[in-house]
C-alpha positions as CSV (number, residue, x, y, z in Angstrom):
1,X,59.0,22.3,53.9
2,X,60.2,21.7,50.6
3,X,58.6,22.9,47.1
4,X,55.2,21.4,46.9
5,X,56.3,20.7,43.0
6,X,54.9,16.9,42.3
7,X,58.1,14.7,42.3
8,X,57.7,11.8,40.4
9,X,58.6,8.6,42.2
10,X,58.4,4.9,42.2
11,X,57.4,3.2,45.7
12,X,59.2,0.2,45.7
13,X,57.7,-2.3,48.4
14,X,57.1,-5.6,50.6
15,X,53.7,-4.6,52.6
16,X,54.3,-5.1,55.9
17,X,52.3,-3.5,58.2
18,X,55.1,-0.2,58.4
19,X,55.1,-0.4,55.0
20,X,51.0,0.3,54.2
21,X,51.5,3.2,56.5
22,X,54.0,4.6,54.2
23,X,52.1,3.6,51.0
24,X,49.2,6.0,52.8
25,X,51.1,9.0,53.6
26,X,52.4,8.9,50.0
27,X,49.0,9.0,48.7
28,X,47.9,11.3,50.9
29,X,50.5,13.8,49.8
30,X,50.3,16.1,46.7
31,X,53.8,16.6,46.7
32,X,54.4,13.0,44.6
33,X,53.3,12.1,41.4
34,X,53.2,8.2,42.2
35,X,54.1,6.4,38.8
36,X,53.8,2.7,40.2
37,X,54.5,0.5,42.5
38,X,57.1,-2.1,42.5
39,X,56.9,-5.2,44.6
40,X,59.6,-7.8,46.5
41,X,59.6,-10.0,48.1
42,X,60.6,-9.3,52.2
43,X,58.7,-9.3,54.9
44,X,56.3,-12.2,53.0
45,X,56.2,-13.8,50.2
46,X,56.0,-12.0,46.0
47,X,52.2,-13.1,45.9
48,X,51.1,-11.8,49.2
49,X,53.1,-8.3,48.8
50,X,51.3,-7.5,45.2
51,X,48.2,-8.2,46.4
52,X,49.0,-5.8,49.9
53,X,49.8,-2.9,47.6
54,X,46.7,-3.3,45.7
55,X,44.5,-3.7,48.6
56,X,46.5,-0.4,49.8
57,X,46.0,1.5,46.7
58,X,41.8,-0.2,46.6
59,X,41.6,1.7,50.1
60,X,42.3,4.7,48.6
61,X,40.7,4.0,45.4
62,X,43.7,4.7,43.3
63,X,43.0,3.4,40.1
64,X,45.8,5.3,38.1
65,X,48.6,3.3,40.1
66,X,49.7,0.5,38.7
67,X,51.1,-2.6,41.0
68,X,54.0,-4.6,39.4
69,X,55.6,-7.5,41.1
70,X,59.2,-7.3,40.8
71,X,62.1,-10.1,42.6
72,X,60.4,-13.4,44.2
73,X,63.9,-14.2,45.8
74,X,67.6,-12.2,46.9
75,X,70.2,-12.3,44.2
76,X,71.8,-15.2,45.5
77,X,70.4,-16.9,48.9
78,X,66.9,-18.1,50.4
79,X,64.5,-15.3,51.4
80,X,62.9,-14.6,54.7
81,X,59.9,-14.0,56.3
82,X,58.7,-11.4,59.0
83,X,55.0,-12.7,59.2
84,X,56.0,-13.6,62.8
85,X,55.8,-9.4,63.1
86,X,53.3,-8.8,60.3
87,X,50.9,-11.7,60.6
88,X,50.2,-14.3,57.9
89,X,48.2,-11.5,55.8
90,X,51.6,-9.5,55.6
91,X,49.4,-6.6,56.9
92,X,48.5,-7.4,60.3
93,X,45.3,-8.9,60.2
94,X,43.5,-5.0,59.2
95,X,41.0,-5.7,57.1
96,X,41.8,-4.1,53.8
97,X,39.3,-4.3,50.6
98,X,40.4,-6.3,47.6
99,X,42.5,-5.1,44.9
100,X,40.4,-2.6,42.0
101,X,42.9,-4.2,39.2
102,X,45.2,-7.3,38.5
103,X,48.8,-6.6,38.9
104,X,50.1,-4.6,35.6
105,X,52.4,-7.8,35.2
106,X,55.4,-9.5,36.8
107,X,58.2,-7.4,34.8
108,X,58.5,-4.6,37.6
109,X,62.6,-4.4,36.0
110,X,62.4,-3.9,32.6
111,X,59.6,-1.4,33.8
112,X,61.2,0.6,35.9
113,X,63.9,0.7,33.1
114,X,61.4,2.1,30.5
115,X,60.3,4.4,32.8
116,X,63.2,5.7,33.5
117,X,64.1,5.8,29.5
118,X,60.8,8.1,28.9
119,X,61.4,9.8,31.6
120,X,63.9,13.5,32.1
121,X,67.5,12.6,33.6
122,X,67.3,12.9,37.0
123,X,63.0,13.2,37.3
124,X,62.2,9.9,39.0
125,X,63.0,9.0,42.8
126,X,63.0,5.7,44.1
127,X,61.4,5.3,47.5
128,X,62.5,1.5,48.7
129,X,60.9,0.6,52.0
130,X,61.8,-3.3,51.9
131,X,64.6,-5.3,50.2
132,X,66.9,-3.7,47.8
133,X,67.2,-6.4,45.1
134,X,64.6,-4.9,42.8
135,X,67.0,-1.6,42.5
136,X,70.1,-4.1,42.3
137,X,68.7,-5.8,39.4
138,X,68.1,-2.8,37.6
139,X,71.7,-1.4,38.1
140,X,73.2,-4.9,37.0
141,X,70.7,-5.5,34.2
142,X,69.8,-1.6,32.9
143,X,72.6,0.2,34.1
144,X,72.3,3.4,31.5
145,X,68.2,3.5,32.8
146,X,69.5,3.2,36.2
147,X,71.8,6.5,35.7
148,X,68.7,8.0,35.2
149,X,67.6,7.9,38.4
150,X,66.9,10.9,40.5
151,X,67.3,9.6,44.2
152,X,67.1,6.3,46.2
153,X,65.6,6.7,49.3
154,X,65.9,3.3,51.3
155,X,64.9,2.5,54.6
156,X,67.4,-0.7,55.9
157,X,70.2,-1.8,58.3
158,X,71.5,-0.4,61.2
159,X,74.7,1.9,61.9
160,X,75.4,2.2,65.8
161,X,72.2,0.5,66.9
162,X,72.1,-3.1,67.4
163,X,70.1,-4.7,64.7
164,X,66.9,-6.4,65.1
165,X,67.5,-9.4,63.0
166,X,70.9,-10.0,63.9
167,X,73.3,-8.7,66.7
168,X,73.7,-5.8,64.3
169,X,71.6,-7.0,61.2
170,X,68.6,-5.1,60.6
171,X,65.8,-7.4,58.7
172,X,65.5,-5.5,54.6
173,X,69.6,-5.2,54.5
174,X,70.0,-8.9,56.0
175,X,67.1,-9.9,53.5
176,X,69.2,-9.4,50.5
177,X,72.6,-8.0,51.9
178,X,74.5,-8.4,48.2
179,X,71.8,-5.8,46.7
180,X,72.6,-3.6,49.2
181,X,76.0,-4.0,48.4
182,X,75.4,-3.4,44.5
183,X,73.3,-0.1,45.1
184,X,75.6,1.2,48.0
185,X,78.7,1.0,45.2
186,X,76.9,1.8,42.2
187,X,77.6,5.3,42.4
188,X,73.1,6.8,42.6
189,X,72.4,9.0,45.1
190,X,71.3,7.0,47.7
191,X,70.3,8.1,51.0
192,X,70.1,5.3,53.9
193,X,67.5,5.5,57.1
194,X,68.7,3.1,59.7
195,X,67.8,2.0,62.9
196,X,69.3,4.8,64.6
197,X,67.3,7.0,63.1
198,X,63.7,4.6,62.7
199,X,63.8,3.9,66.4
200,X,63.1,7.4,67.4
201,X,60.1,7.5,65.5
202,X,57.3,5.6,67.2
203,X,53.3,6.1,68.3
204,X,51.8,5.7,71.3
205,X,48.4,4.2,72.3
206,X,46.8,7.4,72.5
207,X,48.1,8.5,69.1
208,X,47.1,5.3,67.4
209,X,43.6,5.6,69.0
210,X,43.2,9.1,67.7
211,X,44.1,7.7,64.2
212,X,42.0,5.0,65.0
213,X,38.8,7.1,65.8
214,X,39.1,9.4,62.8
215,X,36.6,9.0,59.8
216,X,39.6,9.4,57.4
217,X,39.8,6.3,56.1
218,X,43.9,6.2,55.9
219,X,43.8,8.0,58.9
220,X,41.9,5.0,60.8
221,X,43.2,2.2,59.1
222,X,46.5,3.5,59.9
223,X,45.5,4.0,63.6
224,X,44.4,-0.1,63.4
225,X,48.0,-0.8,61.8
226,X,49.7,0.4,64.3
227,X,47.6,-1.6,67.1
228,X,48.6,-4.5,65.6
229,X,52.1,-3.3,65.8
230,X,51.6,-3.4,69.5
231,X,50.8,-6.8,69.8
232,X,54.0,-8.1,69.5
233,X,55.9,-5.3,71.4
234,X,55.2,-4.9,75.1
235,X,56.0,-1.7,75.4
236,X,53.7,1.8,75.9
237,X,54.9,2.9,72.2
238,X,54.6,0.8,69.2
239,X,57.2,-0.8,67.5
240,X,59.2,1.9,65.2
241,X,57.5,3.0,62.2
242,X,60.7,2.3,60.0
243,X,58.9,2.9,56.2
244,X,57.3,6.2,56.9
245,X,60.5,8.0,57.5
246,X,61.3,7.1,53.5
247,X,58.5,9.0,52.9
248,X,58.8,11.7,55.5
249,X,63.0,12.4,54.3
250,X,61.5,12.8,51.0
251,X,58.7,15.8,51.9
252,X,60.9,17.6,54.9
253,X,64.5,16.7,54.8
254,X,65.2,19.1,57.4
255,X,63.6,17.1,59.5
256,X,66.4,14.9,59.2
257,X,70.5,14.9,59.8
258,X,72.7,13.0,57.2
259,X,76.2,12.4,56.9
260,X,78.1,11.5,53.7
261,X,79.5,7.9,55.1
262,X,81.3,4.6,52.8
263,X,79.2,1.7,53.7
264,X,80.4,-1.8,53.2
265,X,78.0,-4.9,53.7
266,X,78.5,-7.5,55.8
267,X,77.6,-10.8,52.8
268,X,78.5,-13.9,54.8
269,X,76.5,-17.0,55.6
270,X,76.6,-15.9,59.4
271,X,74.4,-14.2,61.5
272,X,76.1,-10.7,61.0
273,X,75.2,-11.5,57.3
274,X,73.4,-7.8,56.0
275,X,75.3,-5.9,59.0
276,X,77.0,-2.4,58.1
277,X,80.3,-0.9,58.7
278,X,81.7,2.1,57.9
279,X,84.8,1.3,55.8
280,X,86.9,3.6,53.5
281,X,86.9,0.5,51.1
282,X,82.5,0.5,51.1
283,X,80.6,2.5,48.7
284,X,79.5,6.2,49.3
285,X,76.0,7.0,50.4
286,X,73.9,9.5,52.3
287,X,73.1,8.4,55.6
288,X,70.5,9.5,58.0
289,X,71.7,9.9,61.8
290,X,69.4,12.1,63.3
291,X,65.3,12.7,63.6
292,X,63.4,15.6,65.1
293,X,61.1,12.4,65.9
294,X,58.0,14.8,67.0
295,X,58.4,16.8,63.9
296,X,58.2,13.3,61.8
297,X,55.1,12.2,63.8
298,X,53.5,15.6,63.5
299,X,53.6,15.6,60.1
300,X,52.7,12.2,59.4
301,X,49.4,12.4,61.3
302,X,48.7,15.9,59.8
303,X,48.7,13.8,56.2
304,X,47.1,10.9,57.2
305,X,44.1,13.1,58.6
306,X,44.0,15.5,56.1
C-alpha cells in the first residue's frame, strides 16, 4: 500500500449509482483529507447530482464536507442522461437520508481555484468520476490555479474495448468529449481508467449480499447499490463498478498497470463523438491498462466494512 499520509483531494462528481460507491470508499478511508465535493452534471441533471452527494455525505454524517455544484451543461453541446441505468433518483432508487446542509453554493470553479491558490503546489488531487468539464473550465478560466494541481485521476472512455455509449464511446468522455480534450492537452498529470480496465472490476450476487447484510452502514447501502446495478444487466456479476477504481488507483496504485499514451478525442457530432485514439498528434496522459481485479474488490469491501 502506499503512505497512509492524508492526501488532500477534491471528488469531483455526477452521483450515479457507481459513483456513491466511490463517494463511500473515500470516506471510509483515512488516507484522504476530503476538502469538497464538486458537482456536474452527467449521469442526471446539476440539481439531482448536488443533492446525491449530500445525501452521500448525510449517510455518513460528514458535516465538514462541503457540496458545491459546479457545470449544468458540456462546454459546447446538449448534455445527457443515464437515469435509464441509474434510475430517475440518479442513485438507484436506495433510499438515502436527506442532505445535513445546503449546497456551499453554485461556484464549484472559482472554488476549486482558491483552493488550489491557498493550497501547497502540487498538494491537491482531483478525483473525477463523471464528466470532465468542471476540470476543463478551470484550466481554461484559472489556468495558473490549475498548475497547481497535484493529480487528476479520471475514470472515462474506452481504449481497446468497445464503448458502451457508442461503438467505442464510453458515456463521461462522450458526455463532454471537448473537456476531455482540454484536460488531456493541458499538460496536468492526468491518469485515465477506461473500460478496459473498469470492466474487470465487478461484484457478484453473493458479494453484494454480503455487503448487503452488514450493519456498516456504507457497507450495506453499498451492497443495495449494487443490486440495483443488477437490474438492468442480466448477467451473474453486476455491471462494472467504473468510479471505485478512481478511488482505488489513488490508495494502491500497484494494483494497477499504466502506460504513458497521447490521447486524442474523437469531438464530432456523430456517434463516435467522445471515442479515443491513440495519436502522436493527442495530448499525453497516464493510462490505466491493467487491474488485479480481485485485489481491487478485496480492498474495496475491506473499506467499506471497516
Amino acid at each position: 500500500m502506499q503512505s497512509t499520509e492524508a492526501r488532500k483531494i477534491v471528488i469531483d462528481t455526477d452521483p450515479g449509482i457507481d459513483d456513491a460507491v466511490a463517494i463511500l470508499l473515500a470516506l471510509k478511508s483515512a488516507e484522504f483529507d476530503i476538502l469538497g465535493i464538486t458537482t456536474v452534471a452527467g449521469n442526471i441533471g446539476i440539481q439531482t447530482t448536488t443533492r446525491n452527494a449530500g445525501r452521500i455525505l448525510a449517510l455518513q454524517d460528514r458535516r465538514d464536507v462541503p457540496v458545491r455544484a459546479g457545470a449544468a451543461v458540456p462546454l459546447s453541446r446538449p448534455g445527457r442522461n443515464a437515469s435509464y441505468v441509474h434510475g430517475n433518483d440518479g442513485l438507484g432508487g436506495v433510499a438515502f437520508p436527506e442532505p445535513l446542509a445546503a449546497p456551499a453554493g453554485d461556484d464549484a470553479i472559482a472554488w476549486l481555484a482558491r483552493t488550489l491558490d491557498a493550497a501547497d503546489v502540487g498538494s491537491v488531487d482531483i478525483l473525477a468520476l463523471g464528466p470532465l468539464t468542471n476540470v476543463a473550465r478551470l484550466v481554461q478560466e484559472h489556468p495558473a490555479s490549475a498548475e497547481r494541481l497535484g493529480r487528476v485521476i479520471a475514470m472515462g472512455g474506452a481504449i481497446h474495448e468497445p464503448g458502451n455509449v457508442g461503438p467505442r464511446a464510453e458515456f463521461n468522455i462522450a458526455a463532454d468529449p471537448e473537456a476531455a480534450d482540454v484536460v488531456f492537452r493541458s499538460g496536468l498529470d492526468v491518469t485515465l481508467i477506461p473500460l478496459d480496465v473498469t470492466r474487470k472490476v465487478r461484484a457478484t450476487h453473493a458479494q453484494a449480499a454480503d455487503l448487503r447484510d452488514s450493519d456498516v452502514a456504507a457497507a450495506k447501502i453499498s451492497g443495495e447499490l449494487i443490486d440495483a446495478y443488477f437490474q438492468s444487466t442480466g448477467g451473474g456479476e453486476s455491471r462494472p463498478l467504473h468510479d471505485p477504481c478512481v478511488m482505488l488507483l489513488a490508495l494502491d496504485a500497484a494494483l494497477f498497470t499504466c502506460e504513458r499514451l497521447k490521447i486524442s478525442v474523437d469531438r464530432t457530432i456523430t456517434g463516435y463523438a467522445g471515442s479515443l485514439d491513440i495519436d502522436a498528434a493527442g495530448g499525453a496522459i497516464s493510462v490505466a491498462m491493467e487491474v488485479d481485479g480481485d485485489g481491487a474488490l478485496k480492498l474495496l469491501f475491506e473499506r467499506l466494512l471497516g
